[in-house]
C-alpha positions as CSV (number, residue, x, y, z in Angstrom):
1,X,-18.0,-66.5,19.2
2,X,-15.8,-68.2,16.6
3,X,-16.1,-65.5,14.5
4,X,-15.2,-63.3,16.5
5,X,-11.9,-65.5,18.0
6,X,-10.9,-65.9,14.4
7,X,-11.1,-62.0,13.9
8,X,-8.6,-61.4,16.9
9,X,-5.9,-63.4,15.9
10,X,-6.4,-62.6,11.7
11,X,-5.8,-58.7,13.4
12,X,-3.4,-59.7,15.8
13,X,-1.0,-61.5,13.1
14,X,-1.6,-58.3,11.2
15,X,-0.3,-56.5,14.5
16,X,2.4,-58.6,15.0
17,X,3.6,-58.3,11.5
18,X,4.0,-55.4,10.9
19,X,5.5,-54.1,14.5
20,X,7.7,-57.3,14.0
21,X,8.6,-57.0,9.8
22,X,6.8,-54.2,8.0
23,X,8.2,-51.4,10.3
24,X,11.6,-52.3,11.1
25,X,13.7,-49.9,9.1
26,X,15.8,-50.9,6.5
27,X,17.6,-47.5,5.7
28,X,17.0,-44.0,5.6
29,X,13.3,-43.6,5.4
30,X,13.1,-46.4,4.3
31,X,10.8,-50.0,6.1
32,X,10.7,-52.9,4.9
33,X,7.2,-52.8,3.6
34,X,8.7,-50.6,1.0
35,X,9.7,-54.3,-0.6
36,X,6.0,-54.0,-2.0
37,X,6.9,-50.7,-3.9
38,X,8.4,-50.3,-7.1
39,X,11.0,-47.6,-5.9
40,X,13.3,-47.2,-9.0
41,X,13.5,-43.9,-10.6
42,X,11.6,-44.7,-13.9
43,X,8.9,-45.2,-11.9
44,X,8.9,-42.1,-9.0
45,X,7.5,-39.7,-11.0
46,X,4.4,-41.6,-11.8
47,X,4.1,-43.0,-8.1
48,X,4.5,-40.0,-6.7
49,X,1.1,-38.1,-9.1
50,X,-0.9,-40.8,-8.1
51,X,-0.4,-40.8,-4.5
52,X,-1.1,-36.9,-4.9
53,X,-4.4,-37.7,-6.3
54,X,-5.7,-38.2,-2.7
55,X,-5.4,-34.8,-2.0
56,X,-8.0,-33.1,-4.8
57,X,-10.8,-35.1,-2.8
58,X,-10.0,-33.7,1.1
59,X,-10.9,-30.4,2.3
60,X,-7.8,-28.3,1.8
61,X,-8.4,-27.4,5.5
62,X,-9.8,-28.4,8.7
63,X,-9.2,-29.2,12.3
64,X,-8.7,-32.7,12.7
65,X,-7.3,-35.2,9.7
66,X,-7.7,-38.5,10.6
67,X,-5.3,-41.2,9.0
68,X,-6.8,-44.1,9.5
69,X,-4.2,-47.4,9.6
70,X,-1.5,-44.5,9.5
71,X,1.9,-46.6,9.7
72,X,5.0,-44.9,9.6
73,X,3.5,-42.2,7.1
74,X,5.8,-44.3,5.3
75,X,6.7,-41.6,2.3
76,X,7.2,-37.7,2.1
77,X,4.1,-37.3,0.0
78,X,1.7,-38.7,2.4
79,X,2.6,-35.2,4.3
80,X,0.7,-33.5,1.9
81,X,-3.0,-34.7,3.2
82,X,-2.5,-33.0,6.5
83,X,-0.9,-29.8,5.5
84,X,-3.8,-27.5,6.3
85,X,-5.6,-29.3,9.3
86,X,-4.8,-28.4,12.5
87,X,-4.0,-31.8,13.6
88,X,-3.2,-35.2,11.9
89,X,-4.5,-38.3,14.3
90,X,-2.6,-41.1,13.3
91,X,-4.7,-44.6,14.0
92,X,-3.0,-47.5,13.4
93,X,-3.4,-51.3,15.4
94,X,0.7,-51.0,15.5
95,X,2.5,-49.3,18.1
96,X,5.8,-49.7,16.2
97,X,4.2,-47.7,13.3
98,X,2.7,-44.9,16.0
99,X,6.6,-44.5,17.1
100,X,8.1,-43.9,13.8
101,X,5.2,-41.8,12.5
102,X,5.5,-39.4,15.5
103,X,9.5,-39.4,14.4
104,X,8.2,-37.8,11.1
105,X,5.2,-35.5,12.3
106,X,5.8,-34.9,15.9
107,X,3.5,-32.6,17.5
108,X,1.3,-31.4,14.1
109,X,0.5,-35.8,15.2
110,X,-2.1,-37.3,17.9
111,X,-0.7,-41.0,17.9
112,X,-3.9,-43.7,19.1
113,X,-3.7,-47.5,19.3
114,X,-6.6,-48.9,17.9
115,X,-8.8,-51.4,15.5
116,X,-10.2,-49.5,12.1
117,X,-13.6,-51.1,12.3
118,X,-14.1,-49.9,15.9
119,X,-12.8,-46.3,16.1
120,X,-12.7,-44.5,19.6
121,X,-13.9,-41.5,18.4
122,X,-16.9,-39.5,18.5
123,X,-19.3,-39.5,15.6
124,X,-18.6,-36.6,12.9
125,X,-15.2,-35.3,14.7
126,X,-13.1,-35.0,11.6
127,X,-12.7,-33.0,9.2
128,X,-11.4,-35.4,7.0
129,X,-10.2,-38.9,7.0
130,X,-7.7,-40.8,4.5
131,X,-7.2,-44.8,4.7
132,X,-4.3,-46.3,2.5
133,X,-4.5,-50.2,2.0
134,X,-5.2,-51.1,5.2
135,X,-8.9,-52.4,5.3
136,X,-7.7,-55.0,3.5
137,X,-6.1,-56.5,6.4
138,X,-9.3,-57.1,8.5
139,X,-11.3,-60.0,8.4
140,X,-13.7,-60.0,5.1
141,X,-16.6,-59.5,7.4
142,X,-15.4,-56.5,9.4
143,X,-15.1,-54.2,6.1
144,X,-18.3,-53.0,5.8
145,X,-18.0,-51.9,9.7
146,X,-14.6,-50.1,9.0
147,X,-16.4,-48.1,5.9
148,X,-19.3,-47.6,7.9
149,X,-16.3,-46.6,11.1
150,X,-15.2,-44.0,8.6
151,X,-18.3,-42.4,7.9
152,X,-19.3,-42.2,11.3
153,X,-16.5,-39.7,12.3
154,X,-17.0,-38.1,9.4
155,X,-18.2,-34.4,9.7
156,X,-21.1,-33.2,7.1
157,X,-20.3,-31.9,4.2
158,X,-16.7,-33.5,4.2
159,X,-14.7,-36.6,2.6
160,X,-13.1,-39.6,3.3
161,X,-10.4,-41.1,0.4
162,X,-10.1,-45.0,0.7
163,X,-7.3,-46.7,-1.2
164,X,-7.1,-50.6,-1.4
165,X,-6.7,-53.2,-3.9
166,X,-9.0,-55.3,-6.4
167,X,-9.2,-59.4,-5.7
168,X,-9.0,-59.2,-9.6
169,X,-8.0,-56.4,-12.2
170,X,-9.2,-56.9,-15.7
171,X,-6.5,-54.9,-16.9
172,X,-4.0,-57.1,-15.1
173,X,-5.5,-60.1,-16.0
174,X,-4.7,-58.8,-19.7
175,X,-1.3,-58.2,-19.3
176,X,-0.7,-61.3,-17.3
177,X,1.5,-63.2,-19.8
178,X,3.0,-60.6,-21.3
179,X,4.3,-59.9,-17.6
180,X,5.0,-63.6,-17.5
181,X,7.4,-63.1,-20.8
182,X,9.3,-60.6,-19.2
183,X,9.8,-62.1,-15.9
184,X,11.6,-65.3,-18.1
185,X,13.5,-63.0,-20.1
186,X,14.8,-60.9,-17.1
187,X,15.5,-63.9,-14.5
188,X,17.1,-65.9,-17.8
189,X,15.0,-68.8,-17.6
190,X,13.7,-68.1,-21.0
191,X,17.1,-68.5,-22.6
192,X,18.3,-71.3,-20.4
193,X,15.1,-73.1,-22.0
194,X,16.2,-72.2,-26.2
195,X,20.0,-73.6,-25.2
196,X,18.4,-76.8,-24.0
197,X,16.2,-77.2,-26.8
198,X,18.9,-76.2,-29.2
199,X,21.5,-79.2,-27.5
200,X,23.4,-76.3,-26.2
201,X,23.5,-77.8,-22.4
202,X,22.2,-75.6,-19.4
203,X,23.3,-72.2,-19.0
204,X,24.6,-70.8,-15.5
205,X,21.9,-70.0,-13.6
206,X,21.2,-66.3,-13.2
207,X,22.1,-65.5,-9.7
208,X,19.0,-63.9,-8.0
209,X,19.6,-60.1,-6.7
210,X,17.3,-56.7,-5.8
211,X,16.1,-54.9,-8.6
212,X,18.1,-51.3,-8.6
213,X,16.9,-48.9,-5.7
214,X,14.6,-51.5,-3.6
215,X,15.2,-51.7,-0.4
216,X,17.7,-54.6,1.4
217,X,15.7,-56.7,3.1
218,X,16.8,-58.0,6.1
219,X,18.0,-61.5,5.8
220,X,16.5,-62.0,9.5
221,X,12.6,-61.0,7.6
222,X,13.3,-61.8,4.4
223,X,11.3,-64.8,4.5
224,X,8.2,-63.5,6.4
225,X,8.5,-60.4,4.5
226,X,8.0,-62.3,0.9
227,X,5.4,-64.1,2.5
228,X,3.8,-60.8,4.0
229,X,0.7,-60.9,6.0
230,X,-3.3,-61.7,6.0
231,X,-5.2,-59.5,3.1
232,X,-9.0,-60.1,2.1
233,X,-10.5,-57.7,-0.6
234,X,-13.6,-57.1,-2.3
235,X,-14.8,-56.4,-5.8
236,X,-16.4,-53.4,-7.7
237,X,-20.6,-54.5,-7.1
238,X,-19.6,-55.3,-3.5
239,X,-18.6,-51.8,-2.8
240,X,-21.0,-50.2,-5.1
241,X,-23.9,-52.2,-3.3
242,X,-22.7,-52.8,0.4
243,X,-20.9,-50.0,0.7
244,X,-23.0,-47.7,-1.4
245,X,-26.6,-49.1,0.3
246,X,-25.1,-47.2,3.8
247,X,-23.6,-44.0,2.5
248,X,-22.7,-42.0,-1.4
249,X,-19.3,-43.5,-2.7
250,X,-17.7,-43.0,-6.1
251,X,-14.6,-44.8,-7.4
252,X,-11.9,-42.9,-8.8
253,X,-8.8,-44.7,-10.2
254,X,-5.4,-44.2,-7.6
255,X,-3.1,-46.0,-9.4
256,X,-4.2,-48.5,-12.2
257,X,-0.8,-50.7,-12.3
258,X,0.6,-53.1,-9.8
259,X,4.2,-53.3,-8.9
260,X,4.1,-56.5,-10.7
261,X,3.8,-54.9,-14.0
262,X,5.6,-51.8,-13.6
263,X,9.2,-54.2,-12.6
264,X,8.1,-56.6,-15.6
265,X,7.0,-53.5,-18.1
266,X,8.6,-50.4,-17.4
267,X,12.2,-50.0,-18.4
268,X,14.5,-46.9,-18.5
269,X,16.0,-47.8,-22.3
270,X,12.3,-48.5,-23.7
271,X,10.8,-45.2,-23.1
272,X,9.4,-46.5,-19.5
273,X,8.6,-42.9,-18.3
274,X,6.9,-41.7,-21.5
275,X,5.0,-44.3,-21.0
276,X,3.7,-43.8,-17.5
277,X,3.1,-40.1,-18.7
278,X,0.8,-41.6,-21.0
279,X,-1.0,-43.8,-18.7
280,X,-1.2,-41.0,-16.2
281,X,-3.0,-39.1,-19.0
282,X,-5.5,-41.8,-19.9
283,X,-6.1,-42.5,-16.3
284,X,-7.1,-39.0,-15.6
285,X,-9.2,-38.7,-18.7
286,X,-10.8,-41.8,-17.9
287,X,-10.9,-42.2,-14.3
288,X,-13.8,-44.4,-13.4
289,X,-13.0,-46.7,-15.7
290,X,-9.5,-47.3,-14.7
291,X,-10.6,-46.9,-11.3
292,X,-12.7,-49.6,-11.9
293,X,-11.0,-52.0,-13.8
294,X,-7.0,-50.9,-12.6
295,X,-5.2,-52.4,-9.6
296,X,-6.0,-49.9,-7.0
297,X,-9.4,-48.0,-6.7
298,X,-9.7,-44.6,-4.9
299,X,-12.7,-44.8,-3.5
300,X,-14.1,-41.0,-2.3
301,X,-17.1,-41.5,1.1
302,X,-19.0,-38.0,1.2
303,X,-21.4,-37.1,4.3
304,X,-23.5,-35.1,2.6
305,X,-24.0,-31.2,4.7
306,X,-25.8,-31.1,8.1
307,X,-29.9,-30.9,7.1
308,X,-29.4,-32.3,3.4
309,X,-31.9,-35.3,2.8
310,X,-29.9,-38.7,3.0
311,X,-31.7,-41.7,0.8
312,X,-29.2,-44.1,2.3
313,X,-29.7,-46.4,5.4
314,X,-28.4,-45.1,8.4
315,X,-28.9,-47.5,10.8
């Protein structure tokens, strides 16, 4: 019973949030969860290949599409996923992001308010399903029911392409303080510290403003939108052996950076695209392991074809 009391309000804060902060619009197209994106040019092209990458796993065609924790369909791209199903059934625990994702797809859209890890649909209904960081935001012990939710309404023979975040990248972890560096060197802390070693007396203090092309947050949110809202995630051997014990699941690589290091890393004057044009190379060379070790795993749920023999438990 206290489990399940601490579940409701852990899904009702994430509720509240996001109709509340995440939602609200902050410009054109443009919500304030976009304050978690790295929106500056350097960086679009690469963004915008990875979020792509969803699409070479779906059927290129169906009837029904589910988008599972929809939002807002917050960018253009996300568009793509649903282009040749007949429908695109948005399912998200916020009516605020229902309202503004029928703005965007009006009738090609069924809009339902509901909870991920207890779908109110029949089993095997849809043709394909996509889920963008949003399992994340259920209680730790509700995951395996939301992967197991997916699957359910899965039809045979299709896919379901889950994106969500690592606890811990390796990758990450390696670049931590050369991300660190670059953080003092941008904010000027790092040279207000050689002037008071050299005798020199503080500097002015660097006055603190958006990067270029993020959104304005709104002073009202600001605060609860830095602080943002609950998020619980699992590692690698927890998906491979929960998750894989109930149904097949690879892990492909979505995006293998965080936002983190492309503000600290990626610069216009210092080659920043060329750079992403190599990672996006090495990543899709190498998918699995950047998949497995990157920032964001893309993790691909097949139901194998009406009749085929299933080894998995599915109880």
């Amino acid at each position: 019973m206290t489990v399940d009391m601490e579940s409701t309000d852990v899904k009702e804060r994430v509720r509240e949030f996001y109709d509340r902060v995440g939602w609200q619009k902050v410009g054109e197209d443009l919500y304030q969860n976009a304050h978690y994106e790295d929106l500056r040019p350097v960086s679009s092209e690469y963004i915008h290949r990875c979020h792509l990458r969803l699409t070479r796993h779906l059927k290129p065609e169906g009837r029904f599409l589910l988008d599972a924790g929809s939002g807002p369909i917050q960018y253009p791209v996300y568009l793509e996923y649903s282009h040749g199903y007949q429908r695109r059934v948005c399912a998200d625990i916020s009516i605020t992001a229902l309202i503004e994702a029928r703005k965007r797809i009006g009738e090609h859209g069924l809009y339902v308010v509901c909870d991920v890890a207890n779908l109110p649909f029949k089993p095997e209904a849809f043709d394909g399903v996509v889920s963008l960081h949003t399992i994340h935001h259920l209680p730790g012990e509700e995951h395996l029911q939301a992967y197991r939710e997916l699957y359910r309404v899965l039809a045979p023979g299709s896919t379901a392409a889950v994106v969500n975040g690592w606890p811990n990248s390796p990758l990450m972890s390696a670049f931590n303080p050369l991300m660190r560096l670059s953080n003092r060197l941008r904010s000027g802390s790092l040279k207000r510290f050689l002037l008071r070693r050299l005798g020199r007396g503080p500097s002015e203090p660097a006055e603190g403003r958006q990067a270029p092309d993020s959104p304005k947050v709104d002073k009202k949110n600001a605060q609860e939108a830095a602080k943002g809202t609950f998020t619980e995630r699992h590692d690698v051997a927890w998906i491979k052996n929960r998750v894989g014990a109930y149904m097949p699941v690879e892990i492909f690589v979505w995006r293998s950076v965080s936002v983190k290091w492309l503000r600290n890393l990626i610069h216009p004057a210092l080659g920043g695209r060329l750079l992403l044009r190599v990672l996006y190379g090495l990543e899709e060379r190498f998918p699995h392991y950047f998949g497995e070790n990157g920032q964001y795993p893309l993790l691909v749920l097949t139901k194998p074809p009406a009749g085929a023999a299933r080894s998995r438990t599915t109880e």
